[in-house]
C-alpha positions as CSV (number, residue, x, y, z in Angstrom):
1,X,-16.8,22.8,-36.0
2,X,-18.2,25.1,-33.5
3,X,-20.9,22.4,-32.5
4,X,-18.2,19.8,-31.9
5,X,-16.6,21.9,-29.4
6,X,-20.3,22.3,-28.0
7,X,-20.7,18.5,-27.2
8,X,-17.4,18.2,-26.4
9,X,-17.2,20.9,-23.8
10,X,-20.9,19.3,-22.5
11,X,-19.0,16.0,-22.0
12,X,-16.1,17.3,-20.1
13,X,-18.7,19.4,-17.8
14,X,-21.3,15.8,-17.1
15,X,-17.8,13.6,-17.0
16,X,-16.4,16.2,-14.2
17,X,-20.2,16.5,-12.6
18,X,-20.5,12.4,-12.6
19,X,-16.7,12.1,-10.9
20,X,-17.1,14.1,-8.1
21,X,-20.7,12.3,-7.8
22,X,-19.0,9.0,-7.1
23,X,-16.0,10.4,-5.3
24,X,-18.5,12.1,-2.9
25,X,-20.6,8.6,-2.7
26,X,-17.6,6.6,-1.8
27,X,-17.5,4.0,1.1
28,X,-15.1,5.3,3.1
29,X,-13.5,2.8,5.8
30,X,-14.7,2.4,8.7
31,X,-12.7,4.9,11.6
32,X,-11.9,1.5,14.3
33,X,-10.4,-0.7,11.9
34,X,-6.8,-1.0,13.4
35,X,-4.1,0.0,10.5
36,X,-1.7,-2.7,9.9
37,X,2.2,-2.2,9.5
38,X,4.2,-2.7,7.0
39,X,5.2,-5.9,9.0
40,X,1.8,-7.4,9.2
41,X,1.0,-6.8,5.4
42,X,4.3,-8.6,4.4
43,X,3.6,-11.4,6.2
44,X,0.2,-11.9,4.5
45,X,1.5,-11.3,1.4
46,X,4.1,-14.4,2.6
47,X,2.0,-16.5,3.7
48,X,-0.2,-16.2,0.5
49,X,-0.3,-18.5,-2.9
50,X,0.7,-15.4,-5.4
51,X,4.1,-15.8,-7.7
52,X,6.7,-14.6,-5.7
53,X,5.0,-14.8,-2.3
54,X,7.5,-17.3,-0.3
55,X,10.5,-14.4,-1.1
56,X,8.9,-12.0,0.8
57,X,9.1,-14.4,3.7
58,X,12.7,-15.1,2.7
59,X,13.4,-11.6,2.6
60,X,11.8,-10.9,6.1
61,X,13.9,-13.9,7.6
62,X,17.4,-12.2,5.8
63,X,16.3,-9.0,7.5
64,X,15.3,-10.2,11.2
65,X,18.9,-12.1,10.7
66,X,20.1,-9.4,9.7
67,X,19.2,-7.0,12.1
68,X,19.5,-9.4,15.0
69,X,23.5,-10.0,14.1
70,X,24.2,-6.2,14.3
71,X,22.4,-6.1,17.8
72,X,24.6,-8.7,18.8
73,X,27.6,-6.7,17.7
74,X,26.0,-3.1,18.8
75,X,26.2,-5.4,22.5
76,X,29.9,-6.9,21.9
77,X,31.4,-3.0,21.7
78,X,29.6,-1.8,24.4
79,X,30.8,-4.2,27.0
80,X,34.8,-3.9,28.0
């Protein structure tokens, strides 16, 4: 019993050693790659051939609709 808990204490100690090896060998991204917006990705994701890609295009059109009829009536009250 006491031997199990041995090894098994060994294993946690090389699984948490190995981790923080590869965490610390990560590729991290390169510091001038411009971030894209939330914008930008939905339109990839749009324009690509995944299940369910042409509603997110859908959606984005209902939203610029959207947002572009409630300009149009944030103009209408301000004017006398």
């Amino acid at each position: 019993m006491e031997g199990e808990a041995v090894i098994s204490n060994r294993a946690m100690v090389l699984a948490t050693i190995l981790l923080c090896a590869v965490a610390a060998c990560g590729d991290s991204e390169p510091a001038d790659r411009a971030e894209l917006t939330r914008r930008e990705k939905d339109s990839i994701i749009a324009r690509s051939p995944i299940p369910g890609a042409r509603a997110v295009g859908t959606a984005m059109t209902s939203a610029d609709s959207a947002a572009a009829r409630q300009a149009r009536l944030d103009s209408a009250d301000q004017e006398p």
